[in-house]
C-alpha positions in Angstrom: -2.2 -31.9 -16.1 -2.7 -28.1 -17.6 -0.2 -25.6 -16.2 -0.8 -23.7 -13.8 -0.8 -20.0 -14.0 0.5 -17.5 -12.1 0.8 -13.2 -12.2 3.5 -11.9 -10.5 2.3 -8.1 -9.8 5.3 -5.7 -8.8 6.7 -2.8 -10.2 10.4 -3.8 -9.3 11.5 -5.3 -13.0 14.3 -7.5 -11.3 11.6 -8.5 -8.9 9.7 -9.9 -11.5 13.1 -11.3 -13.3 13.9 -13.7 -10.6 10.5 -14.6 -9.3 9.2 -15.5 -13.0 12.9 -17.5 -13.6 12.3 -19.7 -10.1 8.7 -20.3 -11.1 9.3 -21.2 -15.0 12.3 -23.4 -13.8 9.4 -25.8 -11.8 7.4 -25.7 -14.9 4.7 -22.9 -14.3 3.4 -20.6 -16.4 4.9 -17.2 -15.9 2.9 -13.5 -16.4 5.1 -10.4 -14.9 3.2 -7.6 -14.9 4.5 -3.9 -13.2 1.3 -2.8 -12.0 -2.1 -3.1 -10.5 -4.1 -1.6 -13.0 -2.4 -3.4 -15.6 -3.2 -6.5 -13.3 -6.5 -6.5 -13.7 -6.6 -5.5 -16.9 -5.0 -9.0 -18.0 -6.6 -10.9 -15.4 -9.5 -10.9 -17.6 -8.0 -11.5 -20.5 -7.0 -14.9 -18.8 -7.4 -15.6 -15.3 -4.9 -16.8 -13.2 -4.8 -19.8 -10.9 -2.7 -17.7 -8.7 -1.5 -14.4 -7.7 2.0 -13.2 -5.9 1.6 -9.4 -5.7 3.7 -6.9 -4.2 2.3 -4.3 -1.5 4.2 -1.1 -2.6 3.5 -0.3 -5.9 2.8 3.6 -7.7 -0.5 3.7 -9.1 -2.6 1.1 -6.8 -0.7 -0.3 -4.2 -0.9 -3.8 -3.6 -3.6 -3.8 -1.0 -5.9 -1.6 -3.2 -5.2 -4.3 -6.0 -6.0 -7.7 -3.8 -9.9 -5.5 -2.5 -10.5 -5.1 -6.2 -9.6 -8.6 -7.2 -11.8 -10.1 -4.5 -14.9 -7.8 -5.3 -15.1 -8.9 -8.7 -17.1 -12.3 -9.2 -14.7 -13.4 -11.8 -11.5 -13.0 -10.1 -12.3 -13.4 -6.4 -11.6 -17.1 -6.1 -7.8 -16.7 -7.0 -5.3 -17.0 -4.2 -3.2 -13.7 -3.8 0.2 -13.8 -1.7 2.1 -11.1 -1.0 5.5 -10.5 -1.2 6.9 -7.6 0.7 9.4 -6.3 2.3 6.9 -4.7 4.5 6.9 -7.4 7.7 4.8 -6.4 10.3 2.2 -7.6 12.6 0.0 -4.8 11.0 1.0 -5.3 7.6 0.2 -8.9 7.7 -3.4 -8.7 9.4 -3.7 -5.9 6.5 -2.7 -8.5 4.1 -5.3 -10.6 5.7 -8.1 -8.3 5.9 -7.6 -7.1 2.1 -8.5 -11.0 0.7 -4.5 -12.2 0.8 -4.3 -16.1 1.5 -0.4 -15.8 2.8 2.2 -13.6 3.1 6.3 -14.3 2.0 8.5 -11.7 3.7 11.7 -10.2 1.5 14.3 -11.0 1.1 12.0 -14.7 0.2 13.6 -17.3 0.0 12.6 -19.7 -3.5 11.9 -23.2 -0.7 9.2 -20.8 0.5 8.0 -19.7 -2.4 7.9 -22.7 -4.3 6.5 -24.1 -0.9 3.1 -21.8 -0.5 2.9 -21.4 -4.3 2.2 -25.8 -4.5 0.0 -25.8 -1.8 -2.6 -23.0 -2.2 -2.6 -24.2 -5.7 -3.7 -27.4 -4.7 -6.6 -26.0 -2.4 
């Protein structure tokens, strides 16, 4: 079976550092990139199978990011979870509303991660 590829979208670089190490150690492929523009820019160089994206972020914040992804007809059918630290009722439905399949609360813990990351690549 091909790897699966995720983008992890945030603008924290030590963010990226340990999300990309957990996920590489199960045997996925890894892209870290630090914004949304730059996001979509290499989503269509290769598109991933699945998306963890931050919600506050400088130039597009995360929510902006997730409406573009799912109004373009090559990228709208991969999953996008954010990770925030932003844990609201509102921020959630907002989540929900933007295109976002789930939601991981920080500080995340890897179980969960790993957890939500198998099964909405399966579906």
């Amino acid at each position: 079976m091909p790897q699966s590829d995720i983008m992890i979208i945030d603008d924290t670089p030590e963010n990226l550092k340990i999300l990309a190490g957990v996920l590489k150690d199960e045997g996925y492929k890894v892209r870290a990139v630090l914004s949304g523009q730059m996001a979509l820019t290499a989503a269509h160089v290769a598109v991933p199978d699945l998306i963890l994206l931050d919600i506050n972020m400088p130039d597009m914040n995360g929510y902006e990011v997730c409406v573009q992804f799912k109004a373009d007809p090559q990228l709208q059918h991969i999953p996008v979870i954010f990770i925030s630290a932003l844990a609201g009722e509102v921020d959630t439905v907002r989540a929900s509303e933007a295109g976002a399949v789930d939601y991981i609360s920080k500080p995340f813990r890897f179980d969960e991660v790993l957890r939500k990351v198998e099964y909405y690549l399966q579906t």
